[in-house]
C-alpha positions in Angstrom: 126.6 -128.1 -26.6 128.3 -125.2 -26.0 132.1 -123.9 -26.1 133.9 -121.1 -25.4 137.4 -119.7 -26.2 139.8 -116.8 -25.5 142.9 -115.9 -27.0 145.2 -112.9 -27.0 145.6 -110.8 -29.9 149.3 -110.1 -29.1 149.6 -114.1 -30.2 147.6 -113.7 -33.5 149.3 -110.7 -34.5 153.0 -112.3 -33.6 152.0 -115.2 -35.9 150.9 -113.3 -38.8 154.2 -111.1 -38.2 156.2 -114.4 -38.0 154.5 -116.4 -41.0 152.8 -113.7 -42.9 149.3 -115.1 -45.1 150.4 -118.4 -44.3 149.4 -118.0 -40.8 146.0 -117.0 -42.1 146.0 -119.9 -44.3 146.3 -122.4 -41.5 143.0 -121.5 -40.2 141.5 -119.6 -42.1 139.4 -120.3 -46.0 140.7 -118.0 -48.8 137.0 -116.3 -48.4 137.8 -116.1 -44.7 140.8 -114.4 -45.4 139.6 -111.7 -47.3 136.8 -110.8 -44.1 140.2 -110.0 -42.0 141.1 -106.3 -42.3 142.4 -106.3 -38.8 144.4 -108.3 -36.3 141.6 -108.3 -33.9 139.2 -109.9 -36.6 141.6 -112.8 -37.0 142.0 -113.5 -33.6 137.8 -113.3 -33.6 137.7 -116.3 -36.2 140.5 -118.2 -34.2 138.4 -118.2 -31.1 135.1 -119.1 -33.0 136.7 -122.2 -34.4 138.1 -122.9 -31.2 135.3 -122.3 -29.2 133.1 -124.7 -32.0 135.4 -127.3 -31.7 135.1 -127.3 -27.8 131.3 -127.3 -27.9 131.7 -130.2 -30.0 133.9 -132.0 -27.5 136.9 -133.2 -29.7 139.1 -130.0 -30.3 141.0 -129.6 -33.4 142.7 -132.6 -35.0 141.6 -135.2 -36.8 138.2 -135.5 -36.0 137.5 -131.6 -36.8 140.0 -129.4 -38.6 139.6 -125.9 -38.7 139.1 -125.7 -42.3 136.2 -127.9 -41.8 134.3 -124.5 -40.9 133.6 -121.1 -42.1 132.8 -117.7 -41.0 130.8 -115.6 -42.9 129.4 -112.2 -42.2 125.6 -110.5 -43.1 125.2 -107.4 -44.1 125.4 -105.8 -40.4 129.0 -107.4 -39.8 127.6 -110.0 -37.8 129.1 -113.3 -38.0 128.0 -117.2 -38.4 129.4 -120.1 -38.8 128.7 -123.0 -42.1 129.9 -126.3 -41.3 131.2 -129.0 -44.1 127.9 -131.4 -44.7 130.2 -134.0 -43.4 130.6 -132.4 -40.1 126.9 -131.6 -40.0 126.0 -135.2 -40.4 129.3 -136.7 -38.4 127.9 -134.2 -35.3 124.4 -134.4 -35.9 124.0 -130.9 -35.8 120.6 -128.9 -36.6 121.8 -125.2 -35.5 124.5 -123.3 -34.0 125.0 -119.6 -32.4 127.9 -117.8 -31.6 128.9 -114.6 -30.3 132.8 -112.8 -30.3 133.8 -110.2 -29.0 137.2 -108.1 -28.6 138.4 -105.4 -26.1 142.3 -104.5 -24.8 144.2 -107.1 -25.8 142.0 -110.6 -25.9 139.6 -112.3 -27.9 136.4 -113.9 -26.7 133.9 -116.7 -29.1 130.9 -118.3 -27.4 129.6 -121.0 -30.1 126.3 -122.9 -29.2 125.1 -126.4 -31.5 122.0 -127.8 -31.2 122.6 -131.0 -31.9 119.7 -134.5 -32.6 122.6 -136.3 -30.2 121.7 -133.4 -27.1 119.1 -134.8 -25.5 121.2 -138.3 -25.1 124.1 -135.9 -23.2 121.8 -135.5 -20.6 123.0 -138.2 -17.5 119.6 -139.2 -15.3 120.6 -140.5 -11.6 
């Protein structure tokens, strides 16, 4: 299952003008929070979450919230995503993979599950 998400950072940054740290708060766990030292970063974890939410087909809302995950980085800066046990188990998830990027003005996640449920996605004709 994959998903993939884009947003501009012009948005981000215009929301976090607007709403200050509560902006951050609607997305974003306390530990998350203190990982964003730029606008760019938090525009990074918005497409993540976004982009995990569309691999999992049901977006965000009340199947999948976006405090349900949380991005974490290793000592290189590289980022990865835990999921809530109840999400793991809900999703039968066994991995996941992602990859963000940002240049000019946009923000780009790729998030990847593996999933026990996969191989029954697969349609035969």
């Amino acid at each position: 299952m994959i998903g993939i998400d884009i947003v501009a950072i012009d948005r981000i940054q215009a929301m976090m003008s607007r709403f200050g740290d509560k902006a951050l708060k609607r997305f974003l766990t306390q530990e998350e929070i203190t990982l964003v030292k730029k606008v760019e970063t938090a525009a990074g974890f918005w497409a993540i979450k976004e982009a995990a939410s569309k691999a999992l087909g049901c977006g965000i809302g009340k199947e999948l919230s976006f405090l349900d995950m949380q991005i974490e980085k290793n000592e290189r800066n590289a980022p990865s995503l835990r999921l809530k046990k109840s999400i793991i188990e809900k999703f039968n998830i066994r991995s996941v993979e992602l990859s963000v990027t940002h240049d000019s003005n946009f923000a780009v996640a790729v998030v990847r599950f593996e999933s026990n449920r996969s191989a029954d996605m697969i349609k035969e004709f």
